[in-house]
N, C-alpha and C positions, 0 to 999 in steps of 0.2 A: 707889848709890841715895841719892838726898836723904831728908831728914825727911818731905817730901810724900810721897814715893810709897812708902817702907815705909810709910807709915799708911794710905794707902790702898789698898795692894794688899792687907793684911790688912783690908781692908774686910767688912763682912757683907754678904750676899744684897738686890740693889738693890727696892726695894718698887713695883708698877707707876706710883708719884706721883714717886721720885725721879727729880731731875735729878741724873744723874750723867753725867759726860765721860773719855774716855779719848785720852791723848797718847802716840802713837807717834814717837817719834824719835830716832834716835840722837844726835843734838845736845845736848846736857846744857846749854847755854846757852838754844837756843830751846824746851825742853821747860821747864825754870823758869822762862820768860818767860809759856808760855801756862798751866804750872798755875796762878801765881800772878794772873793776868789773868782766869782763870776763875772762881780761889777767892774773888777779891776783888768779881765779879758773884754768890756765890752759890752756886755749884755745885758740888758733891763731884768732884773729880777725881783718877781714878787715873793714872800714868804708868809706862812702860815705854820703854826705850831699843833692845829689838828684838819681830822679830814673834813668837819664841817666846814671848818674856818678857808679850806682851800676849796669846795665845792662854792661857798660864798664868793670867792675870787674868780672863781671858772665862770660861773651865772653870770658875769659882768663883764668880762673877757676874755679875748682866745690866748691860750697861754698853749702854743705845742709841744715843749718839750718840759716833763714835769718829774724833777726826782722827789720820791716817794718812801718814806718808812712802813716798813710795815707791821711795827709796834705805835702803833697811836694810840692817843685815849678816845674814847665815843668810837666812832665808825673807824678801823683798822685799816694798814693800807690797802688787802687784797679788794676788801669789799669796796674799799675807793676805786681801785682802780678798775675795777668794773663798772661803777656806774658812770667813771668819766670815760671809760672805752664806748662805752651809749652816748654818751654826750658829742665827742669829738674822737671819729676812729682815725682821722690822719695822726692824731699827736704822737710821739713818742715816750713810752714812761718808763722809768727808771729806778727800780725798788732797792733800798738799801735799807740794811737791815743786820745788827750784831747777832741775830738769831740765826742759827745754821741747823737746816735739816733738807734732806730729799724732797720729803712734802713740801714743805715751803719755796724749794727752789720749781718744782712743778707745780703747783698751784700758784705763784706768781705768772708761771710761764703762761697757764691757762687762762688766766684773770686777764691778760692781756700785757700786761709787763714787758718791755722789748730788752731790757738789760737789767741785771743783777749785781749786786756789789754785797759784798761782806766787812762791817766795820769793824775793825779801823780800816779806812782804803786814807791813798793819798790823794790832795786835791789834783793833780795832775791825772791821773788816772780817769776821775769826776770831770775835769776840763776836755780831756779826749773825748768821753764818752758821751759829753753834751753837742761836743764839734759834730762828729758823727750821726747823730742825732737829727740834727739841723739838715744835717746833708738829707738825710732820709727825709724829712720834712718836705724840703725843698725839690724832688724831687717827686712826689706827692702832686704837690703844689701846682707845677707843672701840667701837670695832666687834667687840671678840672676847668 
């Protein structure tokens, strides 16, 4: 585990204003590429390099917007992304994934997945789609 993400897995309980981001990936290169891409927009972000390890993160606070691989080791990201569509259905999740098929692109959709990405993406691309993201949140948010 990096500096980022012990500090922010011991993070405290997210306040319904924060922005905060959660990075699933086993990739310990592109997971420091997108904490530090995010932290440098602003945004508190926690990381995890599998799905246990980010369900662990979730049990202890609300994280809404959550991108997601969905080649993990242990529990994969579709089957994450299901059990935290139960957990928390406002969030927005965002599955990125070097693996390309129909199947995949619909059974993310199904799993609960709100955006899709194909690696390599550029972090720009990643920073729109978390903006937007938040917006949806936020307007969620609004209504409860």
């Amino acid at each position: 585990m990096n500096r980022n993400e012990g500090k922010m897995a011991a993070g405290k309980k997210q306040s319904a204003g924060s922005r905060k981001v959660l990075v699933v990936d086993d990739d310990p290169q592109l997971r420091e590429v997108l904490v530090e891409a995010l932290s440098d927009q602003g945004y508190e972000v926690a990381a995890a390099e599998s799905g246990e390890q980010a369900l662990e993160i979730l049990a202890r606070e609300k994280i809404h917007v959550q991108l997601i691989d969905l080649q993990l080791p242990g529990i994969n990201g579709i089957d994450l992304c299901r059990k935290l569509s139960d957990m928390d259905p406002v969030a927005q999740r965002i599955a990125m994934t070097a693996y390309v098929s129909v199947f995949n692109l619909v059974e993310s959709r199904e799993a609960g997945f709100d955006d899709y990405f194909v690696k390599p993406f550029t972090v720009q691309l990643i920073l729109d789609s978390v903006e937007v993201a938040f917006g949806k949140v936020e307007r969620w948010m609004q209504g409860r």
